[in-house]
ZAKOLKE-255086 format. One record per residue (C-alpha): x, y, z; residue number from 1; chain. Coordinates in steps of 0.02 Angstrom, whole numbers, always signed. Each point is the difference from the previous one (the first is absolute). Layout:
<rs>
r east:X | north:Y | up:Z | nr:NUM | kette:A $
...
</rs>
This chain:
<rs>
r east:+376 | north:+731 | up:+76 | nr:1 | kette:A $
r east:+52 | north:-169 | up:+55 | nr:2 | kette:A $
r east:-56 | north:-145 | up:-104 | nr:3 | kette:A $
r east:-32 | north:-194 | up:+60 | nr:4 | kette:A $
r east:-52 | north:-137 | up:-103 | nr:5 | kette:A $
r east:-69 | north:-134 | up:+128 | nr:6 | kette:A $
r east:+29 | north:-193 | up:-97 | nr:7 | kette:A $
r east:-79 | north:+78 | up:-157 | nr:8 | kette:A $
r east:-40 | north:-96 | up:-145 | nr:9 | kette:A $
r east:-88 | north:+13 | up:-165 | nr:10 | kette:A $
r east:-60 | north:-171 | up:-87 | nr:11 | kette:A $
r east:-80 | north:+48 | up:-180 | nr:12 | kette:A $
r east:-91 | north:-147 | up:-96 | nr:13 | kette:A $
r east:+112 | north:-121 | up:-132 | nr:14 | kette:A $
r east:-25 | north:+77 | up:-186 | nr:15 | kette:A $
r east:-14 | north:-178 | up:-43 | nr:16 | kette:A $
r east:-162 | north:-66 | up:+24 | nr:17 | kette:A $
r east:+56 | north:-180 | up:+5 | nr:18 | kette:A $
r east:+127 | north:+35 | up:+119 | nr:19 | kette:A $
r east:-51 | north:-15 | up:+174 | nr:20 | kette:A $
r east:+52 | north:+128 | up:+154 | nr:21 | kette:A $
r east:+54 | north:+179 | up:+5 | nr:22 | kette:A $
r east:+140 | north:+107 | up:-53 | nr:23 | kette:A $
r east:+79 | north:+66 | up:+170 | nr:24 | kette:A $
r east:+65 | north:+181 | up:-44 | nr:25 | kette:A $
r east:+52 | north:+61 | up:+163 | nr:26 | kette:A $
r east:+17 | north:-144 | up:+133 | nr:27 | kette:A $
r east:+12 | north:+50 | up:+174 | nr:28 | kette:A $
r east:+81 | north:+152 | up:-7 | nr:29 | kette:A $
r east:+53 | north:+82 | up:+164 | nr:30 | kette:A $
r east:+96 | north:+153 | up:+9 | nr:31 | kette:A $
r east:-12 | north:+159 | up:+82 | nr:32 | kette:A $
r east:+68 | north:+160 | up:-78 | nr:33 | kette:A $
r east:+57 | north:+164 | up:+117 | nr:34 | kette:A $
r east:-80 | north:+134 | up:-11 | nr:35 | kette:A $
r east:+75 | north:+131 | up:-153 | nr:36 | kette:A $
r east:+101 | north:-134 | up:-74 | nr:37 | kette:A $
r east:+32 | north:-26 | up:-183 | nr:38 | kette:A $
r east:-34 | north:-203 | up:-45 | nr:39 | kette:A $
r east:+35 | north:-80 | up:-148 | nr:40 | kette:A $
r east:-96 | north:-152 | up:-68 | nr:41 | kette:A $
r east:+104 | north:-96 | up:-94 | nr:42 | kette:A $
r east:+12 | north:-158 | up:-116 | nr:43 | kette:A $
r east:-33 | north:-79 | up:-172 | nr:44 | kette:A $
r east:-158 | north:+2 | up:-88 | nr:45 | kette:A $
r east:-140 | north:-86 | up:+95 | nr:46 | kette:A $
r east:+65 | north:+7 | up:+165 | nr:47 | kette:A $
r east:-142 | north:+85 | up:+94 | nr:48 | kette:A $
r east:+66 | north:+171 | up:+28 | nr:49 | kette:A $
r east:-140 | north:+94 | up:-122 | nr:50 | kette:A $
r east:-106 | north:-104 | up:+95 | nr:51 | kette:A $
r east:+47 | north:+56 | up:+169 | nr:52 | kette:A $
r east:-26 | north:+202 | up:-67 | nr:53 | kette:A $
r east:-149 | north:-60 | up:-47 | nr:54 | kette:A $
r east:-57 | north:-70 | up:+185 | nr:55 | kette:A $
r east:+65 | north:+146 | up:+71 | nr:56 | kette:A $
r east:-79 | north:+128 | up:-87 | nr:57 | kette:A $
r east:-160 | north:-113 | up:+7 | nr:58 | kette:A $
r east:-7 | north:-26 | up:-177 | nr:59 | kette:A $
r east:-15 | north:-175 | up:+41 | nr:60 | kette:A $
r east:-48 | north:-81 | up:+151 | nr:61 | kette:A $
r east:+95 | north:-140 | up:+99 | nr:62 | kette:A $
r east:-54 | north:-186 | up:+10 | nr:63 | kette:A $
r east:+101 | north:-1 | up:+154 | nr:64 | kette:A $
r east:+81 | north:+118 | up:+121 | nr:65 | kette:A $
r east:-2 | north:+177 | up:+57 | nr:66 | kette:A $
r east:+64 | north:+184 | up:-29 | nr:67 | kette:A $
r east:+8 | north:+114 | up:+106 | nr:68 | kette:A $
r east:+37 | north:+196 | up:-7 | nr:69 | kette:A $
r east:+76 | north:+25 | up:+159 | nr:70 | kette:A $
r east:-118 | north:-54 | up:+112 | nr:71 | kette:A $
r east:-142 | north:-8 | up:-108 | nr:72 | kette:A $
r east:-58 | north:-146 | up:-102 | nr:73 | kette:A $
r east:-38 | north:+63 | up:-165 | nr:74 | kette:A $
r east:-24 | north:-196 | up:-98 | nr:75 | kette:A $
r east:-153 | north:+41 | up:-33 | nr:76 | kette:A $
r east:-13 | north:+186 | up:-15 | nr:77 | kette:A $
r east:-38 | north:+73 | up:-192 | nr:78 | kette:A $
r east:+141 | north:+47 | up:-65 | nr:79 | kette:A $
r east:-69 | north:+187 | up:-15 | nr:80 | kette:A $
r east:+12 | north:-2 | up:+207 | nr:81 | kette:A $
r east:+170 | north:-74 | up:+11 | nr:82 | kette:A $
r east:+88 | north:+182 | up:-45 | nr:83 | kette:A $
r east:+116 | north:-98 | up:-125 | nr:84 | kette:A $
r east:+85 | north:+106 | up:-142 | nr:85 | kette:A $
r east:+23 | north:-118 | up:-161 | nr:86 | kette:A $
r east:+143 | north:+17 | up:-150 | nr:87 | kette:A $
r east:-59 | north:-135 | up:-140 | nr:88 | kette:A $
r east:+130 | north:-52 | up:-110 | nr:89 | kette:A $
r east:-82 | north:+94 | up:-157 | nr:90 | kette:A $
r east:-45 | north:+148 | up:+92 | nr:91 | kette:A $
r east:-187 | north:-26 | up:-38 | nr:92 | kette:A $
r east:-10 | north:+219 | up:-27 | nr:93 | kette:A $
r east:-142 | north:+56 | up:-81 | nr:94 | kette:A $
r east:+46 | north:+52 | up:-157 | nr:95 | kette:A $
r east:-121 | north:+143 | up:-28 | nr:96 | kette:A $
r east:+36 | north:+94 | up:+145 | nr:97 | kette:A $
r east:+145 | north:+116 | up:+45 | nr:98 | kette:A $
r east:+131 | north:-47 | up:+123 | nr:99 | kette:A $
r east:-60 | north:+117 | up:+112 | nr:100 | kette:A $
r east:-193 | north:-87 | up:-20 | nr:101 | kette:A $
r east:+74 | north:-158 | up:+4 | nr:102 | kette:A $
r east:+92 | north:+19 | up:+180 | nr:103 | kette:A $
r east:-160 | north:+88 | up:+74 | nr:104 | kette:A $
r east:-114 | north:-141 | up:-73 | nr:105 | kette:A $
r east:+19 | north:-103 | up:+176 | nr:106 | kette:A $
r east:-44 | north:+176 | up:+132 | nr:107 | kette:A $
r east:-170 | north:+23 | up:-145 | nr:108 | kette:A $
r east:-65 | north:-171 | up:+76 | nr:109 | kette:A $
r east:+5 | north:+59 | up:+196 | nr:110 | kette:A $
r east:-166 | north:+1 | up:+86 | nr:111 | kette:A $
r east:-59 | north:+61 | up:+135 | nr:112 | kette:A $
r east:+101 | north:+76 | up:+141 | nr:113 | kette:A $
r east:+181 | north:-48 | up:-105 | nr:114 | kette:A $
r east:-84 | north:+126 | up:-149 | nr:115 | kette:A $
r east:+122 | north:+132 | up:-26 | nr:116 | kette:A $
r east:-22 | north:+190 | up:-93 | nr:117 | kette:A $
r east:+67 | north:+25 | up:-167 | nr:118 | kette:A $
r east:+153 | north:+106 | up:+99 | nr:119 | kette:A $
r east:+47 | north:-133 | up:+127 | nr:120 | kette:A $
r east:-6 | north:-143 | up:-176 | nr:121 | kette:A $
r east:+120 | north:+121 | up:-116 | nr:122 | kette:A $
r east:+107 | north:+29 | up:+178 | nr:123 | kette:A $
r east:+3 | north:-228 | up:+19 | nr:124 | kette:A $
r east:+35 | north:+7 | up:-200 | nr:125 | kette:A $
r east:+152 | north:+113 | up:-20 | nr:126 | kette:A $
r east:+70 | north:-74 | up:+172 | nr:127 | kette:A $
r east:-9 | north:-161 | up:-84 | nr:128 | kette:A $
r east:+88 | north:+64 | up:-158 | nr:129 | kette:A $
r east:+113 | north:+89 | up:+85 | nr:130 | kette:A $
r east:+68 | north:-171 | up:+81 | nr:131 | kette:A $
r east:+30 | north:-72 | up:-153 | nr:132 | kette:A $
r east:+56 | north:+163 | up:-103 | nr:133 | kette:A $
r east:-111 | north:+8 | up:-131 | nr:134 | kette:A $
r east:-101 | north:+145 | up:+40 | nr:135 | kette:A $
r east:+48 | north:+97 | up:-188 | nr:136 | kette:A $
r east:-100 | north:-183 | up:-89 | nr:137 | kette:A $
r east:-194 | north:+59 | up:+105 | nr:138 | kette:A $
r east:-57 | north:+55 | up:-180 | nr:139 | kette:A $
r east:+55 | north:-124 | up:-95 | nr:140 | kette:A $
r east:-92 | north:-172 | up:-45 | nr:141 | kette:A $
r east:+60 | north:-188 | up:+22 | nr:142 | kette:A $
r east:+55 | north:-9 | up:-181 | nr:143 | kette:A $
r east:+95 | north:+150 | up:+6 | nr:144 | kette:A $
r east:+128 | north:-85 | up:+135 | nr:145 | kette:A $
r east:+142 | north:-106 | up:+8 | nr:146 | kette:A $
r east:-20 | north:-179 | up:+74 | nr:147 | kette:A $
r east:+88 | north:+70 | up:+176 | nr:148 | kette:A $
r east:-92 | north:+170 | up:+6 | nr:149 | kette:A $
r east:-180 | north:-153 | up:-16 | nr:150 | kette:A $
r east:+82 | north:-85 | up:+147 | nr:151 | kette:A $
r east:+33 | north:+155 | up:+113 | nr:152 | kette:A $
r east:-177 | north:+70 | up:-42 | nr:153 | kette:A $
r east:-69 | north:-188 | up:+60 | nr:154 | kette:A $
r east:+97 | north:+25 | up:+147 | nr:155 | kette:A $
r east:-64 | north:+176 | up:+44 | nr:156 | kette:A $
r east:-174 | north:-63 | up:-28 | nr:157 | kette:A $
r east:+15 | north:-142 | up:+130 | nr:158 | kette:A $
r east:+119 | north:+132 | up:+126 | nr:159 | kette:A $
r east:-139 | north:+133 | up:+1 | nr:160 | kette:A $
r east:-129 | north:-90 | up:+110 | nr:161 | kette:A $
r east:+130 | north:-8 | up:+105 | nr:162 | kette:A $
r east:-7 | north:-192 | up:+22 | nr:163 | kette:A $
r east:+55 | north:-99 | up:+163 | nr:164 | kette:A $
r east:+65 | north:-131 | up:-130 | nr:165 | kette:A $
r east:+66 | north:+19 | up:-162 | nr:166 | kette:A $
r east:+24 | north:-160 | up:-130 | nr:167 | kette:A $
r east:+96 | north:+9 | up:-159 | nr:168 | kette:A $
r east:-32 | north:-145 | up:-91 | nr:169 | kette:A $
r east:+143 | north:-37 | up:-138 | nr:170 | kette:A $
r east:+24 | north:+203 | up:-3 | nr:171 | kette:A $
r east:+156 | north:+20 | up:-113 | nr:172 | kette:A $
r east:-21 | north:-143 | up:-145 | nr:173 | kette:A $
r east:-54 | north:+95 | up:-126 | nr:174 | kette:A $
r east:+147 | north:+121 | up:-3 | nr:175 | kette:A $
r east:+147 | north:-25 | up:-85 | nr:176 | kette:A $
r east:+156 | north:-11 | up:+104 | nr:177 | kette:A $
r east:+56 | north:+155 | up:+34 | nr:178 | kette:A $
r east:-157 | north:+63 | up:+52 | nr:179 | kette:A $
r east:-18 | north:-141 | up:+108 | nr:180 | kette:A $
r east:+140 | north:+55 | up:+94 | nr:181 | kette:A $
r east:-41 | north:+181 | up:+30 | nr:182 | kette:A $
r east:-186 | north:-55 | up:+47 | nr:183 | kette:A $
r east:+39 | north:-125 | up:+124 | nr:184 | kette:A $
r east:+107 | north:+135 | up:+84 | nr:185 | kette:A $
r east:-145 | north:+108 | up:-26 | nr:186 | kette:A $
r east:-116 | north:-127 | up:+90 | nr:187 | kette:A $
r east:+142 | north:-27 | up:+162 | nr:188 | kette:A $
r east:+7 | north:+190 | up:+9 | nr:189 | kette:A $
r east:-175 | north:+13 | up:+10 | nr:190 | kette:A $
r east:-42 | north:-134 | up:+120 | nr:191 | kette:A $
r east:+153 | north:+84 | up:+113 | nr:192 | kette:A $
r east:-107 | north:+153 | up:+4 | nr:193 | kette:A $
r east:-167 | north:-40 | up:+17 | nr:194 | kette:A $
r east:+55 | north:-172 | up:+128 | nr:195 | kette:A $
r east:-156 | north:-85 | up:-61 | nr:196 | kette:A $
r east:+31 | north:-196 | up:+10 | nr:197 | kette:A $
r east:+11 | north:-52 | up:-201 | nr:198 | kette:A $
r east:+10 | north:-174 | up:-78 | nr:199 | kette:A $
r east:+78 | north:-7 | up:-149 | nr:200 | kette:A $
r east:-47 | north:-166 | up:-122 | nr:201 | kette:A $
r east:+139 | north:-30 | up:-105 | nr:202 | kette:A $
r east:+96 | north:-146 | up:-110 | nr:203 | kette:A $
r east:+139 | north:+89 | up:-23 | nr:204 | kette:A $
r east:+134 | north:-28 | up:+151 | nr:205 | kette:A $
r east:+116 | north:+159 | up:-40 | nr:206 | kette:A $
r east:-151 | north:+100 | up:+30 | nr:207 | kette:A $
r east:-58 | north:-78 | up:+152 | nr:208 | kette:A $
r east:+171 | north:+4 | up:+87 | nr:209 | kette:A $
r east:+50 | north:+176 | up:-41 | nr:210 | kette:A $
r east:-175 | north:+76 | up:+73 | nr:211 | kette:A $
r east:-83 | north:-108 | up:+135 | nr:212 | kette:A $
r east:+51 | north:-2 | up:+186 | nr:213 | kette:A $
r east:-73 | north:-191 | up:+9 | nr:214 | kette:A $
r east:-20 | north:-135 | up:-138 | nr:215 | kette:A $
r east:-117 | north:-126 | up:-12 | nr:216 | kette:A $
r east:+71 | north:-138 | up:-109 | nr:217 | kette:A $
r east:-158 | north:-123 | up:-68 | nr:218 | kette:A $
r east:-3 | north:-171 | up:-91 | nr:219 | kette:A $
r east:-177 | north:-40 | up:-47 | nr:220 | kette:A $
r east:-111 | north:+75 | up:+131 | nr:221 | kette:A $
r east:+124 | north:-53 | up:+139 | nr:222 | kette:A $
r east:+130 | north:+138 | up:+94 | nr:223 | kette:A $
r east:+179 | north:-75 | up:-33 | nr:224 | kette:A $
r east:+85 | north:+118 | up:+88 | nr:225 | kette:A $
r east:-31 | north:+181 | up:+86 | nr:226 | kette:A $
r east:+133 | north:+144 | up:+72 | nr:227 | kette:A $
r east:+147 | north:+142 | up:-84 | nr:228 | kette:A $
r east:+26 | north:-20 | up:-149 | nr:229 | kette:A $
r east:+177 | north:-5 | up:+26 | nr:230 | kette:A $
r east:-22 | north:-140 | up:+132 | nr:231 | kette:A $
r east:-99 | north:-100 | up:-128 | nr:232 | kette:A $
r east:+125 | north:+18 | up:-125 | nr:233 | kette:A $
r east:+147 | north:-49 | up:+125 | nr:234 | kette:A $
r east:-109 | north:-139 | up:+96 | nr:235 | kette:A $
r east:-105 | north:-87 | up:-121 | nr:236 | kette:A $
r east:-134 | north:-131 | up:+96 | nr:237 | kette:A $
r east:+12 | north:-113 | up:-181 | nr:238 | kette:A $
r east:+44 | north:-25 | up:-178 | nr:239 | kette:A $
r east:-118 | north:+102 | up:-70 | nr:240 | kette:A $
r east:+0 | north:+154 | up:+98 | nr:241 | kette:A $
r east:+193 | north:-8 | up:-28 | nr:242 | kette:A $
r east:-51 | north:-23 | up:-180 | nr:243 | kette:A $
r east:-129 | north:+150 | up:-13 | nr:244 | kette:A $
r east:+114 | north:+121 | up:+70 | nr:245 | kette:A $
r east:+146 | north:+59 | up:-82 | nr:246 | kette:A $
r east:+64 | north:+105 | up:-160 | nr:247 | kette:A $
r east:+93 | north:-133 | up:-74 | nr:248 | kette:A $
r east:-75 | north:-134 | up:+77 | nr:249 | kette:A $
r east:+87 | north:-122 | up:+121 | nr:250 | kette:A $
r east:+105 | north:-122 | up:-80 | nr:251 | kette:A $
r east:-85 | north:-184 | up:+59 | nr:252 | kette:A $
r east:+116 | north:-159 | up:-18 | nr:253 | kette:A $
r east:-41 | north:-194 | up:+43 | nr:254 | kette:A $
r east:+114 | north:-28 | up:+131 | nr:255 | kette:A $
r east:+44 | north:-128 | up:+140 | nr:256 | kette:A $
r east:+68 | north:+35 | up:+182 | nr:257 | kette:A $
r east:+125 | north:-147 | up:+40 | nr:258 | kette:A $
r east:+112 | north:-14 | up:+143 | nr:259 | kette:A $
r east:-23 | north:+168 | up:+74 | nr:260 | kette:A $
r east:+38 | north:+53 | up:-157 | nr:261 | kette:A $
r east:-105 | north:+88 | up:-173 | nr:262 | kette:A $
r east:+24 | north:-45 | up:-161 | nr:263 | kette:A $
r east:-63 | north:+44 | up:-170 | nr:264 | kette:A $
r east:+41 | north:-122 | up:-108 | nr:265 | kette:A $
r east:+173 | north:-91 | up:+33 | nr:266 | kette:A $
r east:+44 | north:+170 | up:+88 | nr:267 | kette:A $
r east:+2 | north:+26 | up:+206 | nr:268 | kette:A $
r east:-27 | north:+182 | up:-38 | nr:269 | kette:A $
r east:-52 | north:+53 | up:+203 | nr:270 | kette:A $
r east:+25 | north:-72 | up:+191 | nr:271 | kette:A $
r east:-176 | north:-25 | up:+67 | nr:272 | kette:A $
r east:-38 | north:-54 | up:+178 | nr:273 | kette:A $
r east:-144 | north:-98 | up:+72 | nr:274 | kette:A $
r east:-86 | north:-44 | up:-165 | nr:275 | kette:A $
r east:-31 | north:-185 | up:-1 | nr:276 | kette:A $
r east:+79 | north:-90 | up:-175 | nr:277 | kette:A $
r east:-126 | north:+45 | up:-135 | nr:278 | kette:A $
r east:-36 | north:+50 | up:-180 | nr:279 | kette:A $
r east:-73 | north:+193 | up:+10 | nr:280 | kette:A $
r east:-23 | north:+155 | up:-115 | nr:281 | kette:A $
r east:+143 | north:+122 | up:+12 | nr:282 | kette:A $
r east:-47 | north:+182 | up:-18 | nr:283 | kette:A $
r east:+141 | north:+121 | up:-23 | nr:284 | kette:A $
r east:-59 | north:+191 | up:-39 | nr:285 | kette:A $
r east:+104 | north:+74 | up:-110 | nr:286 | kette:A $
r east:+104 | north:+123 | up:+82 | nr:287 | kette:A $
r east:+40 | north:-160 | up:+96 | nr:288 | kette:A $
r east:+152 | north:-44 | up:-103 | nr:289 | kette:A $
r east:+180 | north:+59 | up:+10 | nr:290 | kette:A $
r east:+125 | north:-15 | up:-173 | nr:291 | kette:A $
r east:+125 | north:-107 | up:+101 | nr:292 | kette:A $
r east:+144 | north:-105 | up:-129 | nr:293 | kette:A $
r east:-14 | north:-140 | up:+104 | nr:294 | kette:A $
r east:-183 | north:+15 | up:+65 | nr:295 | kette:A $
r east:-77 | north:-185 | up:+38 | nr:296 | kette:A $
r east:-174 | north:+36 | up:-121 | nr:297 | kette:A $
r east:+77 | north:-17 | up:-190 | nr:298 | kette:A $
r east:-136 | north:+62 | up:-133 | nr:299 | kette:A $
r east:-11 | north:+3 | up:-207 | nr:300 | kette:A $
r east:+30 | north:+192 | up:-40 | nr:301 | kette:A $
r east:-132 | north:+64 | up:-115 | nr:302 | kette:A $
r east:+35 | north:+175 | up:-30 | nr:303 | kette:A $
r east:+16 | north:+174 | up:+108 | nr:304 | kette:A $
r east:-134 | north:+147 | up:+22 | nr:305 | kette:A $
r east:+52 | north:+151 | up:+36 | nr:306 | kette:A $
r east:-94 | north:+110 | up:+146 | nr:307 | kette:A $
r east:+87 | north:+134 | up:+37 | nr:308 | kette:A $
r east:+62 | north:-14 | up:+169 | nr:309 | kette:A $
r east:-6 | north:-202 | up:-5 | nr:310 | kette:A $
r east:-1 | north:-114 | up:-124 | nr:311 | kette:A $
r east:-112 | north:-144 | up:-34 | nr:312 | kette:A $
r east:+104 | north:-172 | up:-34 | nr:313 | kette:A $
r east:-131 | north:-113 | up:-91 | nr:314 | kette:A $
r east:+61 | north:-189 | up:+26 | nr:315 | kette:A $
r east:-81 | north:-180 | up:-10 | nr:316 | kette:A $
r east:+19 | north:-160 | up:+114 | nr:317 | kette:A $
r east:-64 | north:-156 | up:-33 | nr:318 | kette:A $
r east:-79 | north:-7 | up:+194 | nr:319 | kette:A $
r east:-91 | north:+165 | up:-43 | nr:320 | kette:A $
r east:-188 | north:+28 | up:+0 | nr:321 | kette:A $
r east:+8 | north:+154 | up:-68 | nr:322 | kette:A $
r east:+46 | north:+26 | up:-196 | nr:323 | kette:A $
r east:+146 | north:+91 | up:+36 | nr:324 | kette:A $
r east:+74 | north:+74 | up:+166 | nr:325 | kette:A $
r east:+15 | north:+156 | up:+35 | nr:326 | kette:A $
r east:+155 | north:+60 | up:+110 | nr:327 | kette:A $
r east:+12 | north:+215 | up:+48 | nr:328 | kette:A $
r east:+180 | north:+34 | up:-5 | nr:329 | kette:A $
r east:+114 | north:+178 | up:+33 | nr:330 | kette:A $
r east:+21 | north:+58 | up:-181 | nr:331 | kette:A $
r east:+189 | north:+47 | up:+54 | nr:332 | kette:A $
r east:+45 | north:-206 | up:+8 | nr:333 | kette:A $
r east:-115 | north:-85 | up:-148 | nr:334 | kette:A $
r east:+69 | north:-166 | up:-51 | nr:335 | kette:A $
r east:+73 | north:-18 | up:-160 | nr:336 | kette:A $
r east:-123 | north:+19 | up:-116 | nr:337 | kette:A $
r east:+58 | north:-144 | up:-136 | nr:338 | kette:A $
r east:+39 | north:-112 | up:+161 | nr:339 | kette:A $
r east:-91 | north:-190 | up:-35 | nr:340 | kette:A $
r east:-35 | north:+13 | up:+186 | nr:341 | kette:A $
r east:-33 | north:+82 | up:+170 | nr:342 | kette:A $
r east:+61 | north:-38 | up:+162 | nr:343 | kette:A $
r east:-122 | north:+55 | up:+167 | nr:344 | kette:A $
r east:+20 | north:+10 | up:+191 | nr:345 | kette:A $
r east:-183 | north:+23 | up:+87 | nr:346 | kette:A $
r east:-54 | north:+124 | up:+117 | nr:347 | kette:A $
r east:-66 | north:-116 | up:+144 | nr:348 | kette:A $
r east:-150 | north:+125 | up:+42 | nr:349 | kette:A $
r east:-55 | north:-4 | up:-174 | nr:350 | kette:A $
r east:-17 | north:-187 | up:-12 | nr:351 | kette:A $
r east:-164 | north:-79 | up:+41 | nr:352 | kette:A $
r east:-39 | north:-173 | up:+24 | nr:353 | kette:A $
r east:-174 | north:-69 | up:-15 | nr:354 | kette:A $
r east:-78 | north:-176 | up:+20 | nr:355 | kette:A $
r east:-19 | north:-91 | up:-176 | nr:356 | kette:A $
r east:-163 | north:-69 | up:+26 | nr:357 | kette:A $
r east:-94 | north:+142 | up:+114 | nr:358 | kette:A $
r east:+113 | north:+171 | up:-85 | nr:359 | kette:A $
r east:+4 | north:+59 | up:+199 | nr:360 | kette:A $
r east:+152 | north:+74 | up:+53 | nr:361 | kette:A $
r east:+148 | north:-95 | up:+87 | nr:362 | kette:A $
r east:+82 | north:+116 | up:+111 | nr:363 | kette:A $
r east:+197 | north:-42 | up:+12 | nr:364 | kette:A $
r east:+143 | north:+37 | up:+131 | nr:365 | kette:A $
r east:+188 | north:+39 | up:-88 | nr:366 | kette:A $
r east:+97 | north:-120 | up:-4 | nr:367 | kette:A $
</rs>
């Protein structure tokens, strides 16, 4: 099911009564989503993204704008019309029912001509189960399960009506890590099988960029950025999506271009082309520096982690905005670990430039 949001916006009233105008949650939101893609919603808290679920499942209603279902305009359809399937954050199962109660809870509410027979419900039920392999738990009650068997039995409830959307709405944040990681699998496996177009709401970058086809990067009710996740990453539009994603984050330095030439500090540290003289933000990921003896970008040497494969080398500058930077090195060449400092050569397509006073991007030729 393809999904278009027409210059959608949602204005809510200010708390504060002496305050005058509206909060703007979503503001002008346009976006169309292809048909059996996986999209993730992402951004801090407050950004809009629960808020868009919201107008898409018709929870809410838009001051502005319109959705459409393919070619149908569903703003202001109920939500029970919309055939959305819904995964809340707390899994909102009721507790005195089984599992198996609890999935066929939604098919009990059919009327009319979409009533089914007991036979074709338990056939819709154990289907459902069987997608997300917990049909040994249909006995059992909410309390007797783990906090991933609550979220695959919220997900089988919202699969069974076999919805033409399904929203998951901060789906893994109540699991602990590792279960995190096996459910968000869970949740791309599924979505590969049953090809029904998901969104996905989520704070947390790692999980939006290891499941979704398409993110949706958001800044208080306004799209900052759309596309791969991998393109995001590698392309940032501005400071803060190139802040947002990224596991360490990107290293950001106050830096000025000058004579063709960027330097942090007293340091020309890169050849830029066709960027006027100006003071900008430097951001340099950090698999973005090499271990060179006589690299140009000197830093204070804090101490080593260990990652395995690579190794972490935690350093300061005084140009730095970010407490300490962190550089991803091979763990076959660390520096010397009691060494006062650490000497860097940059990886030109990990360097970003943006503009100091906007935080857009400044796109650079090599010198």
């Amino acid at each position: 099911m393809k999904i278009v949001f027409q210059n959608l916006t949602k204005k809510f009233p200010a708390r504060n009564k002496k305050a005058r105008g509206e909060v703007v949650a979503v503001n002008d939101f346009n976006f169309e989503i292809p048909d059996g893609a996986l999209v993730g919603l992402l951004g801090p808290s407050g950004c809009g993204k629960s808020t868009t679920l919201n107008l898409i499942c018709g929870l809410q209603k838009p001051t502005g704008g319109k959705i459409f279902f393919g070619e149908d305009d569903v703003t202001n359809l109920p939500p029970e019309n919309r055939g959305v399937g819904l995964v809340f954050q707390n899994y909102a199962l009721y507790p005195h029912l089984t599992v198996e109660e609890n999935i066929r809870f939604p098919l009990e509410n059919l009327k009319g001509a979409d009533k089914l027979s007991k036979e074709k419900m338990k056939e819709k039920v154990y289907a459902a189960a069987r997608m997300v392999q917990i049909e040994e738990l249909m006995e059992r009650k909410p309390n007797e399960l783990s906090g991933g068997q609550q979220q695959r039995v919220a997900i089988a409830r919202a699969l069974v009506k076999t919805p033409r959307v399904l929203l998951l709405d901060e789906p893994l944040s109540n699991l602990d890590a590792r279960l995190r990681l096996q459910t968000r699998e869970e949740i791309k496996r599924i979505q590969r099988e049953t090809k029904i177009t998901t969104i996905f709401v989520t704070h947390d970058q790692d999980e939006a960029m290891s499941i979704s086809d398409i993110i949706v990067v958001m800044k208080a009710g306004v799209v900052q950025q759309i596309g791969r996740p991998q393109a995001v990453y590698d392309d940032p539009v501005n400071l803060f999506v190139a802040r947002f994603l990224g596991t360490p984050p990107i290293n950001v330095f106050d830096g000025e271009v000058r004579g063709r030439r960027l330097y942090i500090g007293g340091e020309a540290v890169l050849d830029v082309c066709a960027v006027p003289d100006q003071p900008v933000f430097v951001g340099i990921r950090p698999e973005g520096f090499i271990l060179q003896e006589d690299g140009p970008l000197h830093c204070h040497l804090s101490h080593l982690e260990v990652m395995g494969r690579d190794v972490s080398v935690v350093s300061t500058h005084e140009n730095s905005q970010n407490v300490v930077i962190r550089s991803i090195i091979d763990a076959e060449n660390p520096p010397e670990e009691h060494a006062k400092t650490v000497a860097f050569a940059i990886k030109p397509r990990k360097v970003f430039l943006f503009h100091k006073e906007t935080e857009e991007r400044i796109r650079f030729e090599l010198g």
